[in-house]
N, C-alpha and C positions, 0 to 999 in steps of 0.2 A: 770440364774442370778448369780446364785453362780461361774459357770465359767469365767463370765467377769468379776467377782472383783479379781479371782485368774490371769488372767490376767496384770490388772489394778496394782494390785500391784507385777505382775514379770517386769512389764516394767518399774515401780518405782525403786525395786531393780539395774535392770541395769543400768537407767540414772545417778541412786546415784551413780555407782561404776564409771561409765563417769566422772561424776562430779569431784570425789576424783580425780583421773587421770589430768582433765585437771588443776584442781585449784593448783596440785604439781608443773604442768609443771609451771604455770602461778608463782608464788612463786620463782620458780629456774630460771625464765626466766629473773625476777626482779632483783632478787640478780645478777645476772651475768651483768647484763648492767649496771649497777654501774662501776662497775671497765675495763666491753668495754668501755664507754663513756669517762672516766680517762687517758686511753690509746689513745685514738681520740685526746685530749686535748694537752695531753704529747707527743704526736707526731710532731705534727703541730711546735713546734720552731725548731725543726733541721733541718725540712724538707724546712721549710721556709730560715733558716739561710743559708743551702747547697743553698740553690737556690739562693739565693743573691751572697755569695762566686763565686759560678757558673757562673751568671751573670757578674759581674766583672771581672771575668777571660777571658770569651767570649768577653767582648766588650773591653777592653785591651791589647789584643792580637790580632797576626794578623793569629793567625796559627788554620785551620781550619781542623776541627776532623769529623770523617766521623758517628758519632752520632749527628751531630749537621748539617748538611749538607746535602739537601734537593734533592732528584733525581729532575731531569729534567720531565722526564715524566714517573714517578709510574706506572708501570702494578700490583703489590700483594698488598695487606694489610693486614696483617692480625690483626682480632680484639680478647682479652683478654675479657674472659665475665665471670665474678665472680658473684657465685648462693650459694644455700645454700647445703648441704649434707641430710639433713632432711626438711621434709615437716611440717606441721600445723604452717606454721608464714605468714599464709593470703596469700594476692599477691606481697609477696617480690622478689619470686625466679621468677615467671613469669611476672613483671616488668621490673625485670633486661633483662630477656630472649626479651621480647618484642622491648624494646630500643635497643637492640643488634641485632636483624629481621629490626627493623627501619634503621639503620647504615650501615647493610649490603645491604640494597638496594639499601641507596644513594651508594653507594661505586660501586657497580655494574653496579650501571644506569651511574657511571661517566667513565667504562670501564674499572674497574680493579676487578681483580681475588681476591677471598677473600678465606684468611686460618685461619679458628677457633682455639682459644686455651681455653679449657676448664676448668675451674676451681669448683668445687663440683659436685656432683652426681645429681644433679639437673638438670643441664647443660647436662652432658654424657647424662642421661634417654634422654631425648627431643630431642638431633640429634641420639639417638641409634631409638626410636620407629619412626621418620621419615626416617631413612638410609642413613645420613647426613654422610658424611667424616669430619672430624678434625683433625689437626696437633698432639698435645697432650692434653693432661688432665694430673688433680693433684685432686684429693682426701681427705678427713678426715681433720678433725680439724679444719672446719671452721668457729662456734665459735669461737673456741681460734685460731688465725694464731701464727704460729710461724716465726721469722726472716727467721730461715734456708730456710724454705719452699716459702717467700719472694725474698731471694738471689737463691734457684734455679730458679725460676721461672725467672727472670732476666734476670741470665745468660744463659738461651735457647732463651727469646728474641731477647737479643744482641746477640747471637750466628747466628739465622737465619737474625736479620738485616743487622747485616755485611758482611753475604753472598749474592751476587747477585742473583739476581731474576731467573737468566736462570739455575742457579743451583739448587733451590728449596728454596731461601732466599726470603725475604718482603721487599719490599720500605718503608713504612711506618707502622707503630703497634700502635692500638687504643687500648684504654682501656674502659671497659664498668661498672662500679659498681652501687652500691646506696650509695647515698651521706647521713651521717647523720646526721642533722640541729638539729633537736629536738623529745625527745620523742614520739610527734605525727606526727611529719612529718619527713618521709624520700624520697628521688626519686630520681630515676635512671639519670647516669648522665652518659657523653662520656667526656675522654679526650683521646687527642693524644700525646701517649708515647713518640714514635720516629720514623722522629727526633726531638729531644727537640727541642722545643719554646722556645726562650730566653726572656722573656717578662720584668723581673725584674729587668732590667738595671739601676745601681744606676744616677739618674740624678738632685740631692739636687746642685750639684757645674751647672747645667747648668740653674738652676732656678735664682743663685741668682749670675749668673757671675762670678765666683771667677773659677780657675785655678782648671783642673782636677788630681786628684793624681797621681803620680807615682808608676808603681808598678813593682815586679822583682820580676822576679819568678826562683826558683831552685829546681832543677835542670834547668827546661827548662818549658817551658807554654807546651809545648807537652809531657812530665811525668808529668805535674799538670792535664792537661784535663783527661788523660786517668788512674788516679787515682780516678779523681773526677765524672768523666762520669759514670761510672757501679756502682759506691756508688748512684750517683742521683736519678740514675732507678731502685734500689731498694728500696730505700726511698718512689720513690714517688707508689710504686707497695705495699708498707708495709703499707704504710700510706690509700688508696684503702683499703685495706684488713682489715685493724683496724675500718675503717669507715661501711664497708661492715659487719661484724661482729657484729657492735653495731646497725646498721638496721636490720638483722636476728635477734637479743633475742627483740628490742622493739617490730616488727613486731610480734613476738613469743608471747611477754606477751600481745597483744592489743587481738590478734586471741583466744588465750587462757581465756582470762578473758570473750571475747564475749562468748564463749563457755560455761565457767561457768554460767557465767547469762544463757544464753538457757537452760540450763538444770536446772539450780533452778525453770524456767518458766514452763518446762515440767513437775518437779518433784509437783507443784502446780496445774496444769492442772491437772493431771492424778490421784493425791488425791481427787480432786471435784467432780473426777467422777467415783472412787471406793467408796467416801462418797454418791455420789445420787444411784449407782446403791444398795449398801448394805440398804440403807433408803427404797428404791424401795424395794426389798427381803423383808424387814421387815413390811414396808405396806401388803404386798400382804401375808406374813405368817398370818398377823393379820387378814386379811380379809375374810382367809380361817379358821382361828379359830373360828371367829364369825359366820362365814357360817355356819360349822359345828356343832358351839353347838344352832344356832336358828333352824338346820335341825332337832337335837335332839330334841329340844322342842318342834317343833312341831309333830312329831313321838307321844310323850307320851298322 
């Protein structure tokens, strides 16, 4: 009896020091998504403004840029899958991963070759232990993104887009992240990179009749586009990354707080029953007491 309460209360001791561990991460995970979600927020007007500007440019011009200009018939794709570096944030990394297994197969079942590009160790792990090929990966800091690591990533996009296919370039580039809506909801979403969708076309002058603007561009609409082009798709890959970001720490503090509670649960289970088994020990020393001195009495 006495070794199952020395039990009872070593496996108390561990789940406490679990506890302390995840209720830190849980705390830090909180504090940080604050100021992800702020950055989400603070993103979205540039991101939106460049796309209007963009817009504008595109349906005002007549001069077509080979990002925005759509192959005949795509044989590559390749898709962009943004995961986390680190584990215990639930089913965030393997969401993302799964949606990206979805996409890949429509893309396949439609006859085109598919080129991974991997973004956190999350990713890498999963095509390394199946013996998956991918084009590249990027690594660290995927809580905090940084621009820089935004604009490389871009410009290897645009790099293999605007190389032809028979060369070892992509027709088109998808993007796979998790979108984040709200504290408790986040989920995986696809867009496609390139080439841009022009979708934002301003059309307030064709609703209400009136004469559409003139515009003049300088240098030339072709030093505007291709200024404006590589800025877009790092935008909207930063913007991705900021969102993706603040789905890994909520994910993080929803998994970790679940975590705490389990082990407060445990930590209460395993008292009840280091409390019944020591009550039990102490029954049965009693009982051997009273045995032993009604033995003696009746000896005398």
């Amino acid at each position: 009896m006495g070794a199952q309460i020395r039990v009872y209360r070593q496996r108390i001791r561990s789940v406490s020091a679990t506890k302390k561990i995840t209720r830190a991460m849980e705390l830090m995970a909180a504090s940080r998504v604050v100021k992800a979600r702020q950055s989400v927020l603070e993103s979205a007007p540039y991101t939106h403004a460049l796309t209007r500007a963009l817009s504008a440019l595109a349906t005002h011009s007549n001069y077509k840029h080979p990002l925005t200009s759509e192959v005949d018939n795509p044989t590559r794709a390749g898709v962009l899958v943004l995961t986390s570096d680190r584990g215990l944030a639930g089913a965030y990394a393997s969401g993302a991963i799964k949606e990206s297994e979805r996409l890949i197969s429509d893309l396949r079942a439609a006859g085109k070759e598919v080129v991974p590009y991997l973004v956190g160790r999350k990713a890498v792990s999963y095509y390394k232990f199946r013996g998956r090929e991918w084009a590249t990966e990027w690594t660290g800091n995927t809580e905090k993104p940084q621009v820089a690591r935004a604009r490389e990533i871009a410009e290897r996009l645009v790099e293999d887009f605007l190389r032809p296919s028979e060369e070892g370039g992509v027709d088109e580039i998808h993007i796979v992240y998790t979108r984040f809506n709200t504290m408790v909801n986040q989920e995986p979403r696809v867009l496609r990179l390139l080439p841009i969708e022009v979708v934002d076309a301003p059309d307030e002058a064709v609703h209400d009749g009136s004469l559409l603007p003139l515009y003049q561009f300088e240098p030339s609409a072709e030093e505007v586009l291709k200024a404006m082009l590589p800025r877009y798709v790092t935008a909207r890959i930063w913007t991705c990354m900021l969102s993706a970001a603040a789905s890994e720490l909520a994910a993080r503090q929803r998994a970790m707080k679940s975590a705490t509670d389990n082990a407060e649960n445990l930590i209460n289970t395993y008292t009840r029953l280091a409390n019944q088994a020591r009550q039990a020990e102490i029954t049965q020393e009693i009982s051997e007491i009273v045995g032993g001195a009604s033995a003696l009495a009746e000896s005398k």
